[in-house]
C-alpha positions in Angstrom: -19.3 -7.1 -20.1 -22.2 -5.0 -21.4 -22.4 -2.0 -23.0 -24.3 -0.8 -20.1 -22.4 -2.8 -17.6 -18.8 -0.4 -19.3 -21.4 3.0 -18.9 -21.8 2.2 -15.8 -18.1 1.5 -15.0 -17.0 5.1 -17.2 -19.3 7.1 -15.1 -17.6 5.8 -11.6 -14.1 6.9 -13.0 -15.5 9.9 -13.9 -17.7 10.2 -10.7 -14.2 9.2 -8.7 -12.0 11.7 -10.6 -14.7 14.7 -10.1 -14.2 13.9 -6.1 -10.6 14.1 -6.4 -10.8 17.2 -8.0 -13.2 18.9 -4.9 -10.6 17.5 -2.2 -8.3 18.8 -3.4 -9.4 22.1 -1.8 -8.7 20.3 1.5 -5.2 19.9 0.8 -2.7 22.6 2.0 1.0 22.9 0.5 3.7 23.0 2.8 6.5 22.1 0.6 6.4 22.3 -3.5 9.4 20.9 -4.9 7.7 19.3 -7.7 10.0 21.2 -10.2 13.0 19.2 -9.4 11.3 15.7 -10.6 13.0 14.4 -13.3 11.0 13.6 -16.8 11.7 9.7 -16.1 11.2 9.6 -12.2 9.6 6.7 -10.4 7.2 9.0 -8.2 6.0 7.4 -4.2 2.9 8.8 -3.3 1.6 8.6 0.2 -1.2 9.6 3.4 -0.1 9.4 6.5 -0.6 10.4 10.5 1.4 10.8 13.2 4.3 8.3 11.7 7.2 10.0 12.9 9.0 7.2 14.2 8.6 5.4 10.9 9.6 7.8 8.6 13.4 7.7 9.1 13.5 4.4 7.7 10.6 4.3 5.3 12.6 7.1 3.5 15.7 5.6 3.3 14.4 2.1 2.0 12.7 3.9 -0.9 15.6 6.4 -2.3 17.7 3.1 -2.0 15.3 1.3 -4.0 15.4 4.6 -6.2 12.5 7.0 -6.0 13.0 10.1 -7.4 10.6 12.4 -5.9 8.2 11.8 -2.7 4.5 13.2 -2.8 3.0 12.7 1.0 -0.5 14.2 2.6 0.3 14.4 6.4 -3.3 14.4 8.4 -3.5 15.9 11.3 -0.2 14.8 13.0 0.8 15.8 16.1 4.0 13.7 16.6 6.9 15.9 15.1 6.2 13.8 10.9 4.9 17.3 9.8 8.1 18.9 10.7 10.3 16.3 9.7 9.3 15.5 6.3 9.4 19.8 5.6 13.1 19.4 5.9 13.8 16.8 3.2 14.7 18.0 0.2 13.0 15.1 -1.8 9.8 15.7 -0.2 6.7 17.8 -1.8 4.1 17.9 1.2 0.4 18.5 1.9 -1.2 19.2 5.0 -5.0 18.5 6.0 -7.3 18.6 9.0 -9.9 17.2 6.9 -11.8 13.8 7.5 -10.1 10.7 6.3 -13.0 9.3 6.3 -15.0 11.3 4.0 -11.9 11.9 1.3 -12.3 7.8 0.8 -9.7 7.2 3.2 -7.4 9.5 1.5 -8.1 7.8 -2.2 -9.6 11.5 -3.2 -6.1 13.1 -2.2 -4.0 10.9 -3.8 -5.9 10.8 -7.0 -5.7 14.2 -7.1 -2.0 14.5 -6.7 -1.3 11.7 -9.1 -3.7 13.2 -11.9 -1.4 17.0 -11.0 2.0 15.5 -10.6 1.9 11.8 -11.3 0.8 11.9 -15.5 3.2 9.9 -17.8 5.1 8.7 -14.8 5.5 5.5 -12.9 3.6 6.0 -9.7 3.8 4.0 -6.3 1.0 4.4 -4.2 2.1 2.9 -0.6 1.6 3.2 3.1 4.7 4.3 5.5 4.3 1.1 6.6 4.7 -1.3 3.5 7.7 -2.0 1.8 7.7 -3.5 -1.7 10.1 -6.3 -2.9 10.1 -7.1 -6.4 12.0 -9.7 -9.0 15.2 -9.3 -8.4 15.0 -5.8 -6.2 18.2 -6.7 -4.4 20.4 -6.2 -7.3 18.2 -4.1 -9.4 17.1 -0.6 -8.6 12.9 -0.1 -9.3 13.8 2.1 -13.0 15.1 -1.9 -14.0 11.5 -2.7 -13.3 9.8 -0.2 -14.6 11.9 0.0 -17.9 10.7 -3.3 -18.7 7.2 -3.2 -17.6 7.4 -0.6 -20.7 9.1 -2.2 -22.9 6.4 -5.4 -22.2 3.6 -3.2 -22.5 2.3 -3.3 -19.4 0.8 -0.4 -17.3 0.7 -1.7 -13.6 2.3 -4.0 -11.5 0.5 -5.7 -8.9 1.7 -6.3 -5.2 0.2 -8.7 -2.3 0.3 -7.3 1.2 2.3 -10.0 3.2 2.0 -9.3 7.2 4.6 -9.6 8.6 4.8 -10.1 12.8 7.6 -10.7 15.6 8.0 -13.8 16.9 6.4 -13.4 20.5 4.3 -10.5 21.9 4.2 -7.5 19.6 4.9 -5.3 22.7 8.5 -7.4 23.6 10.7 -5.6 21.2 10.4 -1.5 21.1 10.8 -0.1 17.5 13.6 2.3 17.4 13.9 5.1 15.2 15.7 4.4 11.4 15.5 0.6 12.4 14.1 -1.7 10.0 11.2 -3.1 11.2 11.5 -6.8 9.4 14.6 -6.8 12.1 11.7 -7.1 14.5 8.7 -8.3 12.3 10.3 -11.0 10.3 7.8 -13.8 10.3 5.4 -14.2 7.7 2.2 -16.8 7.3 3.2 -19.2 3.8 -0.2 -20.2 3.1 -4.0 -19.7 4.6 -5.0 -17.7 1.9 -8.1 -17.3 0.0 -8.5 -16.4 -3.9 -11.5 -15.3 -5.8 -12.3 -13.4 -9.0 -14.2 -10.4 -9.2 -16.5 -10.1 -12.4 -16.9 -6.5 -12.7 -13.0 -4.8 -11.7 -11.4 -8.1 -12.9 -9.1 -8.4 -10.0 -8.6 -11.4 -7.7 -9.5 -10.8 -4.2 -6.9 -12.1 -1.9 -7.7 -13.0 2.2 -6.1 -14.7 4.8 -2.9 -14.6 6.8 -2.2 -13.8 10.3 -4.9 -10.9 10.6 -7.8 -13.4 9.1 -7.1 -16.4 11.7 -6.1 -14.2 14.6 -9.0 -11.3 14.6 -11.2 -12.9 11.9 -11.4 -16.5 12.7 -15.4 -16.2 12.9 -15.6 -14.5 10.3 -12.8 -14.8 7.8 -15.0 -13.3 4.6 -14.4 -9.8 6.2 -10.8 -10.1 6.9 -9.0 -7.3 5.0 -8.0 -7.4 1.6 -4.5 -8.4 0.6 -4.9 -7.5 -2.8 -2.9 -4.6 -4.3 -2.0 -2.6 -7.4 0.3 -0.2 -5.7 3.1 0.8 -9.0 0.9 2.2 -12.1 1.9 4.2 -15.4 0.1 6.8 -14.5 -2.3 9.0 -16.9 -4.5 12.0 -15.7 -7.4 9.5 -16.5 -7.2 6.7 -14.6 -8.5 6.8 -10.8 -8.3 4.3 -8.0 -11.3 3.2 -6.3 -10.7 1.6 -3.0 -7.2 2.3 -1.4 -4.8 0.5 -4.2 -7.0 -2.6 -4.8 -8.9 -1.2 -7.4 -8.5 0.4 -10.5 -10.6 2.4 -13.1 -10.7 1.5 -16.3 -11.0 -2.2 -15.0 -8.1 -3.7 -17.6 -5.6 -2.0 -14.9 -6.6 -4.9 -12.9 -6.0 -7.7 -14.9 -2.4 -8.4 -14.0 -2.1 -12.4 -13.7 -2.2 -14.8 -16.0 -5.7 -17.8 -16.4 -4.4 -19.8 -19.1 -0.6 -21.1 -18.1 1.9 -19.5 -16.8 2.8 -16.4 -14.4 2.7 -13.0 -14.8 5.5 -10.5 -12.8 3.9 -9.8 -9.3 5.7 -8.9 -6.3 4.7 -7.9 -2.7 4.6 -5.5 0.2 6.1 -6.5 3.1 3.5 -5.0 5.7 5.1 -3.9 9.0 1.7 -2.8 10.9 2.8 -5.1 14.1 5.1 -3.7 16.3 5.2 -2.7 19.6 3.6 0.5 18.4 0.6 -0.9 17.1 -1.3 -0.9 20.4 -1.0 2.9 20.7 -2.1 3.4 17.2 -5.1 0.8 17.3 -5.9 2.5 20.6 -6.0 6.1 18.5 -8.1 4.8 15.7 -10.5 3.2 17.7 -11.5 6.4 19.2 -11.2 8.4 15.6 -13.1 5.7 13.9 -11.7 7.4 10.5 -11.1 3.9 8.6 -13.1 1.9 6.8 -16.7 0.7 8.2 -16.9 3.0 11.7 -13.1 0.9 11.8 -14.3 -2.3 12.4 -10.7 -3.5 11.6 -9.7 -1.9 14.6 -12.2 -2.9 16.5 -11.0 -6.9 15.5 -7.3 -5.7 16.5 -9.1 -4.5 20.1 -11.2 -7.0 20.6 -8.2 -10.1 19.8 -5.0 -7.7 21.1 -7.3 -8.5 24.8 -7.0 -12.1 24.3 -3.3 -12.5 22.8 -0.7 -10.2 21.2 1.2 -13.5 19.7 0.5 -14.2 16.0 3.2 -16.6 15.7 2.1 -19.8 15.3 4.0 -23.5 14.1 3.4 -22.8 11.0 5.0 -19.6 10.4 7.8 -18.5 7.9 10.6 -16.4 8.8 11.3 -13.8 5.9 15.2 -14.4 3.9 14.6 -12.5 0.5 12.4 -11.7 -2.0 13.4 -15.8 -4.0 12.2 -17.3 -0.8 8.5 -15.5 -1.6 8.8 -16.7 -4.8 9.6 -20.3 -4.1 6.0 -20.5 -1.9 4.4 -19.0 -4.8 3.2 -15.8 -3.3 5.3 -13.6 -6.1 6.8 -13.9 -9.6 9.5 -12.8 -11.5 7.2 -14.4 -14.6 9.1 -14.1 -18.3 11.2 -11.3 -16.3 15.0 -12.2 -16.1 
């Protein structure tokens, strides 16, 4: 790359870290337990809305995995998650009524909390929905991971979002509180995805999977990304640019391997469909707080009309995180 071509990459940071710093005006504290972290805690970080039902579960799958501290913006709920994640004693939480929209779908909050709370640590940037498996996370708790990303030099740890569906409508099974929702959503697409390269942030854009043949058939270039970097060594000067796909400075990014061999990926197991989807697409269609007016959603309404199936012959139902690995979709790379 240039020298003008890096310029113009150092002033975006610095553009995207001055925005963090004005939201964060637009974030209320509820509940600061910050002072209990520990000097060598893994630290989840999180937006959400009206997730109630989820939370139970989303908690519990995380201290097990063994976060030490969660750091959650709740926007605008109205469902009882406010009040529930006050009580937990693990829990440091921000309120705001402000626009998703306009903080960069809550990029600007996060980045703010992670340059405040998140320096020097190991940081996990995920959705209530997404659940990451790793190398060897059934007998190894995340700090395994983490200590040896350090001692390997290496700063982030990339994740692809695998969609994960039920077998059937997506209405047939109700989700019930503290359940796991791969009990319900356990099938998985093995293939149909796309790769490509991007020059300028050096990260491989991935596509495909249920969402891309289901809502984006006609269009399968603007099917969302799969893409993620979602557990970082955090330091006060790095910023993320588009939800967890992207990260400033750009050699964040470069987490796989060109010349032979595999780098250590994993993925996040993405629970969106279940039976309460509908409502929530429903909701977000008439907010139209995500990304472009929420032409997502408006895919997820216009195909939910037609079918709410996304199983198809040539689906994979989900055993453990060796399975993933097996169909090339995660590595354990020079990790054993």
């Amino acid at each position: 790359m240039s020298v003008i071509g890096k310029y113009r990459l150092r002033l975006k940071r610095q553009r995207q870290r001055l925005r963090a710093w004005r939201k964060r005006g637009e974030l209320r504290c509820l509940r600061d337990r910050t002072r209990a972290i520990g000097r060598g805690d893994v630290l989840l970080f999180s937006t959400l809305r009206n997730e109630r039902i989820r939370l139970p579960y989303f908690l519990r799958y995380y201290r097990e995995m063994g976060i030490g501290h969660f750091l959650i913006v709740e926007n605008g709920s109205d469902d009882g998650s406010r009040e529930y994640l006050e009580e937990q004693p693990d829990v440091s939480l921000w309120t705001t009524q402000a626009s998703y929209k306009r903080s960069g779908f809550g990029v600007d909050w996060l980045n703010w909390l992670q340059r405040r709370h998140g320096h020097g640590h190991w940081t996990l940037v995920v959705d209530v929905d997404e659940f990451l498996v790793y190398p060897f996370c059934d007998t190894r708790p995340i700090r395994a991971l983490t200590d040896w990303l350090d001692a390997s030099a290496l700063r982030a740890f990339p994740a692809m979002l695998l969609d994960m569906y039920p077998k059937g409508p997506i209405d047939a099974q109700p989700y019930r509180e503290g359940q796991d929702p791969i009990e319900i959503a356990a099938w998985f697409d093995s293939g149909n995805y796309t790769i490509r390269r991007n020059p300028e942030y050096l990260d491989l854009w991935i596509q495909g999977g249920p969402r891309a043949r289901a809502f984006f058939a006609d269009d399968p270039a603007r099917a969302p990304a799969l893409n993620k970097i979602p557990l970082v060594k955090w330091d006060r000067r790095y910023a993320y640019m588009r939800s967890t796909h992207v990260l400033l400075p750009r050699g964040l990014n470069y987490v796989y391997d060109e010349f032979g061999g595999e780098k250590a990926s994993g993925c996040l197991l993405h629970a969106k469909f279940l039976d309460t989807f509908l409502d929530k697409s429903a909701e977000e269609m008439t907010r139209r707080q995500h990304y472009a007016a929420s032409r997502e959603y408006r895919a997820y309404s216009a195909g939910l009309r037609e079918r709410t199936d996304l199983w198809c012959p040539w689906s994979e139902k989900y055993i453990n995180w060796r399975q993933l690995e097996i169909l090339g979709l995660m590595s354990k790379g020079n990790w054993a």
